[in-house]
C-alpha positions, 0 to 999 in steps of 0.5 A: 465482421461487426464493428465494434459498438461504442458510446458514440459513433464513428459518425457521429464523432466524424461531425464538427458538433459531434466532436466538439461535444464529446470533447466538451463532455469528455473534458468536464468528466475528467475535470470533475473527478480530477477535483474529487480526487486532488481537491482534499490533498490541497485542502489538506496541504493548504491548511497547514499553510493557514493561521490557526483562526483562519483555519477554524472559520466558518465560511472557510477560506479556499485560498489562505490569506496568509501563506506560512510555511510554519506549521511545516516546521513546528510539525517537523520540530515539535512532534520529532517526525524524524524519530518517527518517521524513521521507526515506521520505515523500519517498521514497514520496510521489515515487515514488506521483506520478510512477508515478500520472502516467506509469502513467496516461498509459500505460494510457490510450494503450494502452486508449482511443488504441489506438497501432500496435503496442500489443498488442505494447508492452503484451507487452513490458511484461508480460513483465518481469512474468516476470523475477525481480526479485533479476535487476533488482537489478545492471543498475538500481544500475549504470544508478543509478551511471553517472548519479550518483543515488546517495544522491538520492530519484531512484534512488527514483522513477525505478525505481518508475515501471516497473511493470507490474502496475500498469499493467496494472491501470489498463489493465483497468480503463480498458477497462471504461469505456464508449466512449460516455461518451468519444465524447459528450465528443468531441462536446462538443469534449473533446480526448484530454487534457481527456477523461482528466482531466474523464471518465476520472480522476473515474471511475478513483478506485477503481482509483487508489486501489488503485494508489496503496496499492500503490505507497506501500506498496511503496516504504515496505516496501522495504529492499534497494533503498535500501539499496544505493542510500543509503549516508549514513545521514542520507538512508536510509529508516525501513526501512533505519535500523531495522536500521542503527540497532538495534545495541545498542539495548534490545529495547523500544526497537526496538518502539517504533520499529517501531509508530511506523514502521507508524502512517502506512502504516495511517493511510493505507491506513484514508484510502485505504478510504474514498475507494476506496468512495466511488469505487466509488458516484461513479464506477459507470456505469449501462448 
């Protein structure tokens, strides 16, 4: 039986000079991607902590010669981040359960019900995947307009609960479940129902955790569609406010609003992570 192939060999690596190369290799490729990723998020956070002129100088300053915390605290003040903030968690959070249920309960019927039709059902849904989504825009806000949910979180929700990618992603992955697992829940007298949530929902953690980052994310990040469906100011988003609110308003303190904004959309893709891969181990199914 053949060994398996690497970049470097056993021999090689079984060398003191082999080893401390591929060490030293090893160490400087991580280092250096880690700065590529980690070193915008400190020039970000770090540029919040400078004056407004240290901020604006050419050559910029990689360590601030002052440190403020201010820029933090005029951000949380001066731009009401705690309104919004909460708007755009209220937002997300109604978004992310009525697509998780509805998407869901979809992809379940589609792939485990096999309704009449279905194949058809499913390309009809993902060819919206083909129409622009700038083309949605006009058609969405009007059916938004002529059912007075202007300026409501449910011009928010309801829109979001049509995706098809999603779906489409629950749906694959649900056809990867074996039907043994569901017919031996049959025969225990599971109805369809109680097999989607005791079987099929503890062994989908990872890929509802994938759609749930997708939806959270998506409707946090998004600023054209609240913006046209939210105009009081005291019920927009912390997207929209960002740039309603910026007029004015010292560099420094835009930043600082900006990390702010960004702490719970990594705070919760960091909590995401972890659940992801203890799903993958949970829920695996052995043949």
């Amino acid at each position: 039986m053949s060994g398996t192939r690497t970049l470097v060999s056993p021999a090689t690596l079984a060398r003191p000079r082999g080893r401390a190369v591929y060490w030293t290799v090893f160490t400087g490729v991580v280092l250096l991607f880690a700065l590529a990723f980690l070193f915008p998020v400190y020039w970000m956070v770090t540029g919040a902590m400078k004056s407004p002129d240290e901020v604006a100088r050419t050559p910029p300053t990689i360590v601030p010669e002052d440190w403020r915390l201010g820029g933090y605290t005029d951000a949380w003040d001066l731009m009401q981040l705690p309104t919004h903030l909460w708007n755009t968690v209220v937002q997300a959070a109604g978004a992310w359960l009525f697509q998780l249920v509805l998407c869901t309960a979809a992809a379940y019927a589609l792939s485990k019900l096999r309704p009449a039709f279905g194949k058809v059902v499913l390309g009809g849904i993902l060819a919206t995947l083909m129409v622009p989504a700038q083309a949605l825009v006009v058609p969405k806000y009007l059916t938004v307009a002529d059912l007075g949910l202007l300026n409501d979180p449910l011009a928010i929700w309801l829109p979001a609960v049509a995706n098809a990618f999603n779906l489409y992603l629950l749906k694959r992955f649900f056809d990867q479940i074996p039907r043994d697992v569901l017919e031996a829940a049959e025969m225990d007298g599971a109805g369809k129902l109680r097999t989607l949530w005791s079987i099929v929902l503890p062994m989908s953690r990872p890929v509802l955790g994938v759609v749930s980052i997708f939806a959270l994310v998506a409707v946090w990040q998004d600023f054209l569609w609240p913006l046209m469906v939210f105009s009081d100011t005291d019920r927009q988003p912390i997207s929209v406010a960002l740039v309603q609110l910026s007029q004015n308003l010292p560099l420094t303190v835009l930043i600082a609003a900006m990390v702010i904004a960004s702490i719970p959309m990594v705070a919760l893709f960091l909590v995401f992570q972890r659940h992801i891969i203890a799903g993958i181990s949970a829920g695996s199914t052995k043949g």
